[in-house]
C-alpha positions as CSV (number, residue, x, y, z in Angstrom):
1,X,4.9,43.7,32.3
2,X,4.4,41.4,35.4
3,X,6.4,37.8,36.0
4,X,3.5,36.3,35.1
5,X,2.6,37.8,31.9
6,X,6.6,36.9,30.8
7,X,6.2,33.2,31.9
8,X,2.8,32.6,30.4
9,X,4.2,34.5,26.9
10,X,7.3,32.2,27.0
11,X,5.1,28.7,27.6
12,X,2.6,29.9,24.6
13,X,5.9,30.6,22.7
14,X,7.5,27.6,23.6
15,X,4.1,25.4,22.8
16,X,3.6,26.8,19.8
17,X,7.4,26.3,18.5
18,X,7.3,22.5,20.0
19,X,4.2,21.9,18.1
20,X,5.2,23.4,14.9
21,X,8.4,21.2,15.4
22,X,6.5,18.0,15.8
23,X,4.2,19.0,12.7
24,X,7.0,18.8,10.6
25,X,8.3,15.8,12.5
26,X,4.6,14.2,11.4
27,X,4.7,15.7,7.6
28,X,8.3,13.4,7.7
29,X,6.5,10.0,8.9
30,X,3.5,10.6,6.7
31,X,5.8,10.6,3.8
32,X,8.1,8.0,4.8
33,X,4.7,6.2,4.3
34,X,5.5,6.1,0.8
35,X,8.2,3.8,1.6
36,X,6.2,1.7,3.0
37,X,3.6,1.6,0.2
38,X,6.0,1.1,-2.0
39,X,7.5,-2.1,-0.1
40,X,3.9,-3.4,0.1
41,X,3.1,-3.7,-3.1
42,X,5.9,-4.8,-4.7
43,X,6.8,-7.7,-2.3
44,X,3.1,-9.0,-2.9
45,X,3.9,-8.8,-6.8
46,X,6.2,-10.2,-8.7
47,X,9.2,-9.7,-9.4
48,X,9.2,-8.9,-13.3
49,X,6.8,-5.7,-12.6
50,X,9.1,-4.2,-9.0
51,X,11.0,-1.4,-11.1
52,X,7.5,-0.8,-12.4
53,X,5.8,-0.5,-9.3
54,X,8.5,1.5,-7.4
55,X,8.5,3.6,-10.9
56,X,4.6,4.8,-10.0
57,X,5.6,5.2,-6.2
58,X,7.6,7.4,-7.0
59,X,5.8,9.3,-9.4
60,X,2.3,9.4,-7.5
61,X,4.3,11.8,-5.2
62,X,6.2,14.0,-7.5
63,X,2.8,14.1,-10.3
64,X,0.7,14.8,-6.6
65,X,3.1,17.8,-6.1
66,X,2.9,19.4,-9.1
67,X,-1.0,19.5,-9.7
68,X,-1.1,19.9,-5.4
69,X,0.7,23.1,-6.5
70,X,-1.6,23.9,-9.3
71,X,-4.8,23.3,-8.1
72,X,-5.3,20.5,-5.6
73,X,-4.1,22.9,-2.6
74,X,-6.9,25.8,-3.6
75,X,-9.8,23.7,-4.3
76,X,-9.4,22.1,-0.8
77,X,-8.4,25.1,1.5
78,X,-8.8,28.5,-0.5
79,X,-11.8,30.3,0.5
80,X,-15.2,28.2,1.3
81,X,-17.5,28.4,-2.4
82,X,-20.9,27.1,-1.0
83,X,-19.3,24.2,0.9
84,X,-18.1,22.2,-1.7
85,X,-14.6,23.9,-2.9
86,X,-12.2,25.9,-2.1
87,X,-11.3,28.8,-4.1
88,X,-8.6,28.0,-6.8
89,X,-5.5,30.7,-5.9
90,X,-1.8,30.8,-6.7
91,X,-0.9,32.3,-3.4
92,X,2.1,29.9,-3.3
93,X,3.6,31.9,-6.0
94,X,2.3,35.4,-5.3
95,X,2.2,35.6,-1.6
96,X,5.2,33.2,-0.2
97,X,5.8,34.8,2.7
98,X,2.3,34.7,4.1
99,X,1.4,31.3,2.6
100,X,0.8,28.3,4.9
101,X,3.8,26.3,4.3
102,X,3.4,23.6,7.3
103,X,-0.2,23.3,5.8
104,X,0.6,22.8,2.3
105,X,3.0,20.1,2.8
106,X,0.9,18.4,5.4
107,X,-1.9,17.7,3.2
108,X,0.2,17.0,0.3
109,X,1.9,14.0,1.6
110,X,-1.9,13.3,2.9
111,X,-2.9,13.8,-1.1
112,X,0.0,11.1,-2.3
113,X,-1.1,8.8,0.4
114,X,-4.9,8.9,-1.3
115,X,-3.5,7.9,-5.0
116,X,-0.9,5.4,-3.9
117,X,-3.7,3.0,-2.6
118,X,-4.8,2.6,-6.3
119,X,-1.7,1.6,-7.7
120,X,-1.7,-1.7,-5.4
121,X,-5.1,-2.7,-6.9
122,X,-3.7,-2.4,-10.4
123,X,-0.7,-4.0,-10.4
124,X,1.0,-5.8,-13.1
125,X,-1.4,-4.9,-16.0
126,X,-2.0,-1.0,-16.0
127,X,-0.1,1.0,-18.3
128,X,2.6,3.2,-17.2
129,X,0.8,6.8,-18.6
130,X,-2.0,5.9,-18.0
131,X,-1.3,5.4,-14.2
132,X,0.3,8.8,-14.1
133,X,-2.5,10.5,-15.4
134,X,-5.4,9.4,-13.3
135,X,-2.8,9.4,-10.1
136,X,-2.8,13.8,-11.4
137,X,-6.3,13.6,-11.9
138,X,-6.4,12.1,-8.1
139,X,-4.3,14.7,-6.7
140,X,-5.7,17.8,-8.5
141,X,-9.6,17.0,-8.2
142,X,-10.9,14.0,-6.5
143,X,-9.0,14.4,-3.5
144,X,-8.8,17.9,-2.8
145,X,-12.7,18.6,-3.4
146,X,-13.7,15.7,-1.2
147,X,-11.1,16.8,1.6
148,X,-12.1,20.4,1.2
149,X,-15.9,19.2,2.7
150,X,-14.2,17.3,5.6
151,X,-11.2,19.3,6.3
152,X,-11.4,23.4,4.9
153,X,-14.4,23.8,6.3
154,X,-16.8,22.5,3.5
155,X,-20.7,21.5,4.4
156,X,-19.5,18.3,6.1
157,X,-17.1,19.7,8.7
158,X,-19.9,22.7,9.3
159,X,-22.2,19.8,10.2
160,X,-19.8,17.8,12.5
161,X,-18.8,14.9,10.6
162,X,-15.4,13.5,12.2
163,X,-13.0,12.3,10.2
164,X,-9.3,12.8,12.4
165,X,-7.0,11.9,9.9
166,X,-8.8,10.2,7.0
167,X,-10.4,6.7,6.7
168,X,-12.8,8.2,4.7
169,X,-11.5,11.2,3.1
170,X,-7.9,9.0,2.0
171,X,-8.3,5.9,2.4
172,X,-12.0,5.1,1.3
173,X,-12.0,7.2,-1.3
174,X,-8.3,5.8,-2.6
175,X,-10.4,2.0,-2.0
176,X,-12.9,3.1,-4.1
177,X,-10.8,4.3,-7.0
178,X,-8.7,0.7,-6.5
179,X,-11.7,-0.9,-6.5
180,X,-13.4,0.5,-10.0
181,X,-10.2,0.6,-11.3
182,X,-9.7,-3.1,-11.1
183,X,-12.9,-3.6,-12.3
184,X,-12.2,-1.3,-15.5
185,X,-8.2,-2.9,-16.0
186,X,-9.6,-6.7,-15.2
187,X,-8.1,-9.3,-13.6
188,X,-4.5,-10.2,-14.1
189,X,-3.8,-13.6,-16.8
190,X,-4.4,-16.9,-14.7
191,X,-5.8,-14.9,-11.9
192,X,-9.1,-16.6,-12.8
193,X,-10.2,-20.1,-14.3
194,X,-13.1,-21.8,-15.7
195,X,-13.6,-25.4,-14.2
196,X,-15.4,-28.2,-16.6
197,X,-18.4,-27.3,-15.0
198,X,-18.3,-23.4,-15.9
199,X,-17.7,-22.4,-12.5
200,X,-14.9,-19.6,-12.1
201,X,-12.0,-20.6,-10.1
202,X,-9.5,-17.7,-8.2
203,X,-6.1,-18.8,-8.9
204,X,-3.3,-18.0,-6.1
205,X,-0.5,-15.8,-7.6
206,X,2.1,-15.4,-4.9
207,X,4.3,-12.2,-4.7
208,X,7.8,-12.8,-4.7
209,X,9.3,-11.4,-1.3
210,X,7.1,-12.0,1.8
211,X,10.3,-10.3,3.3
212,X,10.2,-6.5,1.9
213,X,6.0,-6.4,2.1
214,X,6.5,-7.1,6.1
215,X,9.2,-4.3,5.7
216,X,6.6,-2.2,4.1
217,X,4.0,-2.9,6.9
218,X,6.2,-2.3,9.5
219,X,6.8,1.1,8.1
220,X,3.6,2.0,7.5
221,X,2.9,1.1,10.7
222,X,5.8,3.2,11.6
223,X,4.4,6.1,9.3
224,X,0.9,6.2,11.3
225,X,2.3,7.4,14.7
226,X,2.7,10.6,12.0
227,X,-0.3,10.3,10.3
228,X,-2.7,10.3,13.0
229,X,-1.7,12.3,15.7
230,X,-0.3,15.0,13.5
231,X,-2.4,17.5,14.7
232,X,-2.5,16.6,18.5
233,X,-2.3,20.2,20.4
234,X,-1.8,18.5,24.4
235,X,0.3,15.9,25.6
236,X,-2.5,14.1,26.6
237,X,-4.7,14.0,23.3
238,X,-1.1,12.7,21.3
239,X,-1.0,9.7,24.0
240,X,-4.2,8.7,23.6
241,X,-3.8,8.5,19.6
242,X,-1.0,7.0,20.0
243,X,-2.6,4.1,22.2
244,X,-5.4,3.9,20.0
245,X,-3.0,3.8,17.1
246,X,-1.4,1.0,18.9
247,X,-4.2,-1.0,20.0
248,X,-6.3,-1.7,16.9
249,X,-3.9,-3.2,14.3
250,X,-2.4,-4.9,17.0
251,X,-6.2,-6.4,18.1
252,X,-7.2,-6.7,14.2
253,X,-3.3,-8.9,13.1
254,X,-4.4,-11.1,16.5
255,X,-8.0,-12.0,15.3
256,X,-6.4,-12.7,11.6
257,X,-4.2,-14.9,12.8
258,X,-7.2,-16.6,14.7
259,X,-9.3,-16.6,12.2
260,X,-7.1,-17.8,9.8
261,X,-5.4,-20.6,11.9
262,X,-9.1,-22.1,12.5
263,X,-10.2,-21.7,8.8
264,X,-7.0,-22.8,6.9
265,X,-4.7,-24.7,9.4
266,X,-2.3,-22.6,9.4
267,X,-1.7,-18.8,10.8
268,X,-1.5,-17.2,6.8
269,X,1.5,-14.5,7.0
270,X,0.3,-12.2,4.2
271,X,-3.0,-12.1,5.5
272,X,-1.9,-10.9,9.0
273,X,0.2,-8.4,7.3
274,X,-3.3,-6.8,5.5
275,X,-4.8,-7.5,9.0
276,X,-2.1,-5.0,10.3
277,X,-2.7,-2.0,7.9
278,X,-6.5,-3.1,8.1
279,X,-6.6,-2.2,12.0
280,X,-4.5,0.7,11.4
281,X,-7.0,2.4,8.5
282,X,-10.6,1.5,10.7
283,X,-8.9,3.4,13.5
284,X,-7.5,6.4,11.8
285,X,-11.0,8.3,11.6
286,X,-11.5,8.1,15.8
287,X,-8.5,7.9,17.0
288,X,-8.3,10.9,19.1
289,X,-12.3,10.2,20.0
290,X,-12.3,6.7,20.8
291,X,-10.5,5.1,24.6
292,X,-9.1,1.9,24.4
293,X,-11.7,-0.4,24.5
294,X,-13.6,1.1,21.3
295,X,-9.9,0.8,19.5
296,X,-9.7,-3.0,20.9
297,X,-13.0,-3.3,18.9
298,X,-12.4,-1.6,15.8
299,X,-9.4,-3.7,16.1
300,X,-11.2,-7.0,15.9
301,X,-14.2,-6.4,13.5
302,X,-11.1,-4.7,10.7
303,X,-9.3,-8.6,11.2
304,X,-12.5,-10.3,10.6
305,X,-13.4,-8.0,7.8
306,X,-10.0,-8.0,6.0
307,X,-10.3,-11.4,5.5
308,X,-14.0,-11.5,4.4
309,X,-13.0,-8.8,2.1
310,X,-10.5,-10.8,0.1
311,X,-12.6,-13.6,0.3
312,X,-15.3,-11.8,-1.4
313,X,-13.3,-10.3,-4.2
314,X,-11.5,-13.3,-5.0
315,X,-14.4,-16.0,-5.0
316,X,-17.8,-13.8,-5.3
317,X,-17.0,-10.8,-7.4
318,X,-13.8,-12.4,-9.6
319,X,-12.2,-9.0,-9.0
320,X,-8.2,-9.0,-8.6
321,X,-7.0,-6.7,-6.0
322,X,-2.9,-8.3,-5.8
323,X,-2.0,-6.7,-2.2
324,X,-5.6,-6.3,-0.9
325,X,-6.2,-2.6,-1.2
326,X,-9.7,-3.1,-1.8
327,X,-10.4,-5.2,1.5
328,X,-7.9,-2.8,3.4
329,X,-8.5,0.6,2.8
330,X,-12.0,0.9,1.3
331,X,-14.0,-1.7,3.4
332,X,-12.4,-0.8,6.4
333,X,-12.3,2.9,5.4
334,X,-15.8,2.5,5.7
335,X,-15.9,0.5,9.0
336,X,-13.5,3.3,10.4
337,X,-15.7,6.2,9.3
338,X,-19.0,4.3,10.9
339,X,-17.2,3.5,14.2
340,X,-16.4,7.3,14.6
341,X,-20.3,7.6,15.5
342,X,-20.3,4.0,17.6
343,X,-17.1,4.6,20.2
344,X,-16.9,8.1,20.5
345,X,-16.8,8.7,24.2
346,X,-15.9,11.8,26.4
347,X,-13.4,9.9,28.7
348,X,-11.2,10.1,25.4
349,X,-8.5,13.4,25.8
350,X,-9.3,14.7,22.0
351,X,-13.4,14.5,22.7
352,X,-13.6,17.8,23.9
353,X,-11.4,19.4,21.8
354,X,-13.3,18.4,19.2
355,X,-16.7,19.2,20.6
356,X,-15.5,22.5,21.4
357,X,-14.5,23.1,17.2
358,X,-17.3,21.3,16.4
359,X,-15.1,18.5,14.9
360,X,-17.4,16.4,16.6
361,X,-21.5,16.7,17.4
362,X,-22.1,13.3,19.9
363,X,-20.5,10.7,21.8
364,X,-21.4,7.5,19.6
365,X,-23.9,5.3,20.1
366,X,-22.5,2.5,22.6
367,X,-21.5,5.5,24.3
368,X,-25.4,7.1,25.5
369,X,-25.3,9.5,22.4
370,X,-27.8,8.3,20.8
371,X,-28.1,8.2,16.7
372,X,-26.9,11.8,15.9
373,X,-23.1,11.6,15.3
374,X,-23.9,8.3,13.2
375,X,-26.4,9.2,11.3
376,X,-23.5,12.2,10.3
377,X,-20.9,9.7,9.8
378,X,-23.1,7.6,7.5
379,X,-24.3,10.8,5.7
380,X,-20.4,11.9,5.0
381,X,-19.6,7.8,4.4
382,X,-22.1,8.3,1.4
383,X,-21.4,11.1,0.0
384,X,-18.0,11.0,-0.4
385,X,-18.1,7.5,-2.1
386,X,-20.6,8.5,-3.8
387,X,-17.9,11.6,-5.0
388,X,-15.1,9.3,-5.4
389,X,-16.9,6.6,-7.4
390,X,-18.5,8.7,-10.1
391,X,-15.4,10.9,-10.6
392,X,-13.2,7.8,-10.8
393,X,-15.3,5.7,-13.0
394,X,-15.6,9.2,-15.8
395,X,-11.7,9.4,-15.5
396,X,-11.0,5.8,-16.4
397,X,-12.9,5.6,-19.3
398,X,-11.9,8.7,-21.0
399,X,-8.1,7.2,-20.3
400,X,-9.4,3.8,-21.3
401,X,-11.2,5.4,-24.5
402,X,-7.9,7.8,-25.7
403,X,-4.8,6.2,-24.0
404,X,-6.0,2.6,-23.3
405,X,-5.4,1.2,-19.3
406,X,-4.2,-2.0,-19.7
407,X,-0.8,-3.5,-21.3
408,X,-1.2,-5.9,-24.0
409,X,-0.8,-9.4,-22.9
410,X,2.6,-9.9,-24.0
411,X,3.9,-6.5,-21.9
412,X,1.8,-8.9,-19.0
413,X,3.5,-11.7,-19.4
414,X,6.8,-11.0,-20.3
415,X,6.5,-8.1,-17.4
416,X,6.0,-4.2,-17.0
417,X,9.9,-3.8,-15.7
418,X,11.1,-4.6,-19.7
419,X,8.4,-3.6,-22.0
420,X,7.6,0.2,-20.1
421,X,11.0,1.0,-18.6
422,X,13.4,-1.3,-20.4
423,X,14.6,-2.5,-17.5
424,X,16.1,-6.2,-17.9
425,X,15.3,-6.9,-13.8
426,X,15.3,-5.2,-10.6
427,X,17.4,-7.1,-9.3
428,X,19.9,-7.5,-11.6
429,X,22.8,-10.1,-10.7
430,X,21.9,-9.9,-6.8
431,X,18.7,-11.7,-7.1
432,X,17.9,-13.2,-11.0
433,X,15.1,-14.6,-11.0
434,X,14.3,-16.6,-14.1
435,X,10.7,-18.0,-13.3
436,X,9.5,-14.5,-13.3
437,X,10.6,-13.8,-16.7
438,X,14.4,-11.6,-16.1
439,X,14.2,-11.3,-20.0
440,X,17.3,-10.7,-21.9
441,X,16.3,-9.4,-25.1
442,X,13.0,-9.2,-26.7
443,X,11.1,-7.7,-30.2
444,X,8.9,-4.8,-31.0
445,X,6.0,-7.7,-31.4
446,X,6.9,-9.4,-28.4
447,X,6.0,-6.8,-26.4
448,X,4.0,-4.7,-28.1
449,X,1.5,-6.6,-30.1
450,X,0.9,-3.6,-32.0
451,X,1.3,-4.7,-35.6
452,X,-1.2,-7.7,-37.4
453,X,1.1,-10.7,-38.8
454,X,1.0,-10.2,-42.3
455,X,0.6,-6.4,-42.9
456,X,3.6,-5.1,-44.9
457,X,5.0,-3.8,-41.4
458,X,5.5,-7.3,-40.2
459,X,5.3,-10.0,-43.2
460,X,4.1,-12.9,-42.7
461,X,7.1,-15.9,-42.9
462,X,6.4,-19.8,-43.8
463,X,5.6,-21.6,-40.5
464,X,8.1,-24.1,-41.4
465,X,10.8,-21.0,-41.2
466,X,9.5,-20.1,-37.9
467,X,9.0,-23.2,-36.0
468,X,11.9,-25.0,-37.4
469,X,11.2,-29.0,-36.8
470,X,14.5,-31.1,-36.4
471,X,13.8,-35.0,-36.5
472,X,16.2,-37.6,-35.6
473,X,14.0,-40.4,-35.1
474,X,14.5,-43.3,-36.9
475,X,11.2,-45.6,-38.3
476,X,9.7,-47.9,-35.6
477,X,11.2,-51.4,-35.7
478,X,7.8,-53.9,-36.9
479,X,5.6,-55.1,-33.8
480,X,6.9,-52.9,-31.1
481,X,5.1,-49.7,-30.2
482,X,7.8,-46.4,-30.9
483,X,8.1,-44.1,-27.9
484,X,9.5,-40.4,-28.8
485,X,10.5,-37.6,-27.2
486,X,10.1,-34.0,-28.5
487,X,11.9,-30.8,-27.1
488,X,10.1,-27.4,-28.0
489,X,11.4,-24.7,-27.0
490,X,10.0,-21.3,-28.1
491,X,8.8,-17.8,-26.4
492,X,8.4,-17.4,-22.3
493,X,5.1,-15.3,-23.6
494,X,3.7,-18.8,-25.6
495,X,4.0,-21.3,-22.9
496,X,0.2,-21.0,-22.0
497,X,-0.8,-21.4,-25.3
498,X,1.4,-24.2,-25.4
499,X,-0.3,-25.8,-22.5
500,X,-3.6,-25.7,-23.7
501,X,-2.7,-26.9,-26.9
502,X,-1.4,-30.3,-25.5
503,X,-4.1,-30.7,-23.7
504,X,-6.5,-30.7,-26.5
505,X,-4.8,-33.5,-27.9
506,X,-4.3,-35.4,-25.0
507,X,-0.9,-34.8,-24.1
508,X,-0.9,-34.5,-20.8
509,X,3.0,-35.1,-19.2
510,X,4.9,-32.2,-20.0
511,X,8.5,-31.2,-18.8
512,X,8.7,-27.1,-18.8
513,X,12.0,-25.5,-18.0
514,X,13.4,-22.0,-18.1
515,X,16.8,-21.4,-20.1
516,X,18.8,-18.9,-22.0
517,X,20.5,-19.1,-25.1
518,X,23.3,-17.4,-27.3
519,X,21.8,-15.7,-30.0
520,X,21.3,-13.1,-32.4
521,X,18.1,-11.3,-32.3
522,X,16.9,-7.5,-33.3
523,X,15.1,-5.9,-30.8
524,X,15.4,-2.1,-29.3
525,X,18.5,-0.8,-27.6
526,X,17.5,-0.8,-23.9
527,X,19.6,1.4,-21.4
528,X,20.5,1.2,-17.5
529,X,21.3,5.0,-16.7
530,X,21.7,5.5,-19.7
531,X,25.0,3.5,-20.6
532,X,23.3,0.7,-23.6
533,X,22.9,-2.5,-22.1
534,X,24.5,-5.2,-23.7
535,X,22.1,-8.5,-24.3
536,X,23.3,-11.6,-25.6
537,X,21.5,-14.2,-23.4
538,X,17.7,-14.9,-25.2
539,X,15.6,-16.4,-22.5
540,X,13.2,-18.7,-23.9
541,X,11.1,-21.9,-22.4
542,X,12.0,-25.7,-22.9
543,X,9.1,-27.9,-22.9
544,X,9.9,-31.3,-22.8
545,X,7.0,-34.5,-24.1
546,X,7.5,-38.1,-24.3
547,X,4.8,-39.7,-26.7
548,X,3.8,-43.2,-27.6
549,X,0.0,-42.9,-28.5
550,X,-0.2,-39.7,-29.4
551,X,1.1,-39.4,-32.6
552,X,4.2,-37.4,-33.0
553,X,3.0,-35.3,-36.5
554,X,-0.1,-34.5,-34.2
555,X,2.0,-33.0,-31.5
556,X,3.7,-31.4,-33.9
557,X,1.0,-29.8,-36.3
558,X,-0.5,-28.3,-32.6
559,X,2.8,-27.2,-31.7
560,X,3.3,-25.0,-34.9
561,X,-0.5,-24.0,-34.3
562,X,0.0,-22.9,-30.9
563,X,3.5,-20.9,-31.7
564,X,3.0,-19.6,-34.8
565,X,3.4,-16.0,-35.2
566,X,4.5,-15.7,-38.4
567,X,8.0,-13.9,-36.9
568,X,11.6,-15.4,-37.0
569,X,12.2,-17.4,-33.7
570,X,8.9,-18.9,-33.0
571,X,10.5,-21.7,-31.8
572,X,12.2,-24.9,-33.0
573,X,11.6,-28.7,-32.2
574,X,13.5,-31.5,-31.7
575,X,12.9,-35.4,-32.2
576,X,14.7,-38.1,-31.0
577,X,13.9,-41.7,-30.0
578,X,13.3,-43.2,-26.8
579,X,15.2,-46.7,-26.0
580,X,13.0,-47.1,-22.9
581,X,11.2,-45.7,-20.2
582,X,10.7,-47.1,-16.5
583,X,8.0,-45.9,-13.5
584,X,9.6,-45.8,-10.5
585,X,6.9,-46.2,-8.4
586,X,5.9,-50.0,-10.2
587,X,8.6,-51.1,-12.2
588,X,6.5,-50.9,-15.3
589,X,9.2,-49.8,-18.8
590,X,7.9,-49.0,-22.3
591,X,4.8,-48.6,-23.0
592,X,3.0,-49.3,-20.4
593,X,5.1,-46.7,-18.3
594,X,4.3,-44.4,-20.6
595,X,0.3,-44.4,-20.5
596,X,-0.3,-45.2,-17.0
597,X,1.2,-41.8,-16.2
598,X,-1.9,-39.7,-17.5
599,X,-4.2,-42.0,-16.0
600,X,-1.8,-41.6,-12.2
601,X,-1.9,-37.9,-12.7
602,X,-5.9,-37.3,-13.1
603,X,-6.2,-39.9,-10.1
């Protein structure tokens, strides 16, 4: 054996062992993704439902492993049946040694990625089983079959569809389940309004840490220098994916912040944050095809079309999507899969490599190749959505039909974290947070709303024995108009009822307040790793009215209506007098203070 033939045996080695480290090095940032995901969507939610959400982060990834195991992997790389599965095997068990390991957990931490986008979409109001079935019905059948056509070398991939590392195979198909799943769950309590007129009003509902969903995007973003140019094979082809990598989110966060400055007055953060991920999903399909100037344009249309798509949901279709999943993955899923057969261009390193697999048929269009490679990327666009969406929309209503998808309202309100994991708050004494419901203690029918009031599970009580009325008021001396004040205070999960109760009678200034009380309450034994944890503190909400017109027996027969459960603690109200009340603003006391204020607030 000649020099030569030892040097070139040693650089194919040492290729081959460099590229099998940086796979794994990839399969690591791809999963670290999950992170990310996970940081996402609970900093654009609120805090009551984090434990939850991190809860099905988690799980999406070890559910996807087992059914990846069990059937997922086969169906989308065994052996080729008629280009649409793979052959179902158990090689992983009977054949280890020969078994593709670096595969397998490549395209499982791909598979996780695909049913994590759903989650986002159906945040705060999905129930907890539920999600972890159709996140195994994800992993072990809609995923793998649609993968198997674009990836294990199913009709698409014999036909040339390009699709690098999966705008349209993860993250439009994992769009299109968020999508039909937030149609199926519906949109989260106060997400939506009817005005006088009948017109439906979207409803902002912040998240509650700005500060861990930029953590999340930044390690997404962080995670994509994996997930694309995994399966780069030349120094060249991995520095143009990670240019183009670079170049679009950057380009699509630029025009969000544009866009959104001119529209609104003010750069919007969250919105640049979706702009981010946007740009990163509408490039992941061409990455390795596209040069710069294609990725500066995908860039650009996916920061435009973030913001339309959020737009569109919100005030068109009244569909809540809480972190944008919808607008992010699925819309510019789509965009990313199209642009594959617009900016595919020769000059780009991976072009060739491509063309010479026949990953790839065409340069795109803007590029002299004519209509071929788009007219494939629309016919895989299609298909696959067409996959996705009538797989998805059978799975959710058999779950819907036998297990039910959404929590009851009072699991929504008083949050997921308590009523499915018994968790008191995610952030226990480091970060309380009271507005959002840190609930100390709660019953079977405040969370569950299972049993009727009045079945002989839960008998019905006097409504003077649950909403106990306290009056210290004395009569009204003669001439002078009486002004009271009343103090309710009663169940966090009430306090809209409550609302819309006062209004109806005209009641219109009203003092709300969080606070917690020493009590004695039965309700079920909740644990923290699994030492009992002790609640004493009853969170409840303090609603504070002064009334002069209204009469005070009318505020109180609402009240009672509006509370009324027919369960010990519905609340309890207090009277007192008022000596006097003064506006600020004018000077005005009594009761002429007291009835200008509605009129001030409606102006």
């Amino acid at each position: 054996m000649d020099a030569q033939t030892i040097i070139e045996q040693l650089t194919d080695y040492t290729d081959k062992t460099v590229f099998g480290v940086w796979f794994m090095i990839a399969v690591s940032l791809v999963f670290f993704m999950q992170a990310g995901f996970a940081m996402v969507e609970t900093g654009f939610t609120r805090a009551k439902n984090a434990g939850n959400i991190i809860m099905k982060n988690l799980m999406d990834f070890c559910i996807g492993t087992v059914m990846f195991i069990l059937i997922g992997f086969g169906l989308m790389f065994g052996e080729d049946l008629l280009g649409f599965i793979g052959q179902p095997g158990f090689d992983i068990f009977t054949s280890y040694s020969n078994f593709q390991w670096d595969q397998f957990i490549f395209n499982l931490v791909f598979c996780a990625t695909t049913s994590t986008i759903v989650s986002g979409a159906m945040a705060e109001r999905t129930k907890f089983l539920s999600y972890c079935v159709y996140s195994g019905i994800i992993s072990a059948l809609i995923y793998p079959i649609e993968a198997h056509w674009i990836w294990g070398g199913g009709w698409l991939a014999q036909l040339g569809f390009h699709d690098l590392s999966g705008s349209c195979a993860i993250h439009m198909v994992g769009g299109v389940c968020a999508l039909i799943g937030a149609i199926f769950v519906g949109p989260r309590i106060g997400k939506f309004t009817k005005t006088k007129d009948g017109e439906i009003k979207a409803n902002a509902i912040p998240g509650h840490n700005l500060a861990i969903g930029a953590l999340g995007v930044f390690i997404l973003w962080f995670g994509w220098y994996g997930f694309n140019p995994a399966a780069a094979s030349t120094v060249g082809q991995l520095d143009s994916i990670f240019l183009t990598t670079t170049v679009a989110p950057a380009v699509a966060t630029v025009t969000c912040m544009i866009f959104t400055w001119l529209k609104y007055g003010k750069p919007d953060v969250s919105m640049c944050l979706n702009a981010s991920l946007a740009g990163l999903v509408g490039i992941t399909a061409g990455c390795d095809v596209m040069d710069c100037a294609g990725a500066a344009v995908v860039g650009i249309v996916s920061g435009f079309l973030v913001c339309f798509g959020v737009w569109l949901l919100d005030h068109k279709l009244h569909i809540d999507d809480p972190v944008g999943a919808v607008a992010v993955h699925m819309m510019n899923g789509i965009w990313g899969t199209i642009a594959v057969g617009l900016f595919a261009t020769e000059t780009s390193p991976g072009y060739a490599i491509q063309l010479e697999s026949g990953g790839i048929k065409a340069e795109g269009l803007f590029y002299g190749g004519g209509f071929e490679q788009l007219g494939l990327q629309l016919l895989g666009f299609v298909s696959v959505a067409a996959w996705a969406a009538v797989t998805i929309i059978i799975t959710f209503a058999i779950i819907k039909k036998v297990l039910g998808l959404r929590a009851s309202e009072q699991e929504e309100i008083l949050g997921l974290d308590i009523t499915e994991h018994g968790l008191v708050s995610s952030y226990a004494d480091f970060a309380p947070a009271m507005s959002d419901a840190s609930v100390h203690g709660y019953t079977k029918d405040d969370a569950k709303s299972v049993k009727k009031v009045g079945t002989p599970e839960a008998p019905k009580i006097p409504v003077d024995q649950a909403v106990v009325v306290e009056n210290y008021s004395a009569p009204a001396p003669d001439g002078r108009p009486k002004m009271t004040n009343i103090v309710v205070v009663f169940k966090q999960q009430k306090l809209q009822n409550f609302i819309e109760a006062m209004e109806a009678i005209d009641v219109k200034g009203i003092t709300v307040t969080n606070v917690l009380g020493c009590g004695m309450q039965n309700g079920q034994r909740h644990y923290y790793r699994g030492t009992t944890v002790e609640m004493n503190l009853l969170p409840k909400v303090k609603a504070e009215i002064a009334v002069c017109a209204v009469p005070v027996e009318k505020v109180v027969a609402a009240a009672k209506s509006a509370l009324y459960t027919g369960n010990y603690g519905d609340g309890k109200m207090f009277i007192y007098d008022i000596e006097n009340v003064i506006k600020i603003r004018t000077g005005e006391e009594g009761y002429n203070a007291l009835h200008d204020s509605a009129e001030w607030e409606k102006a």
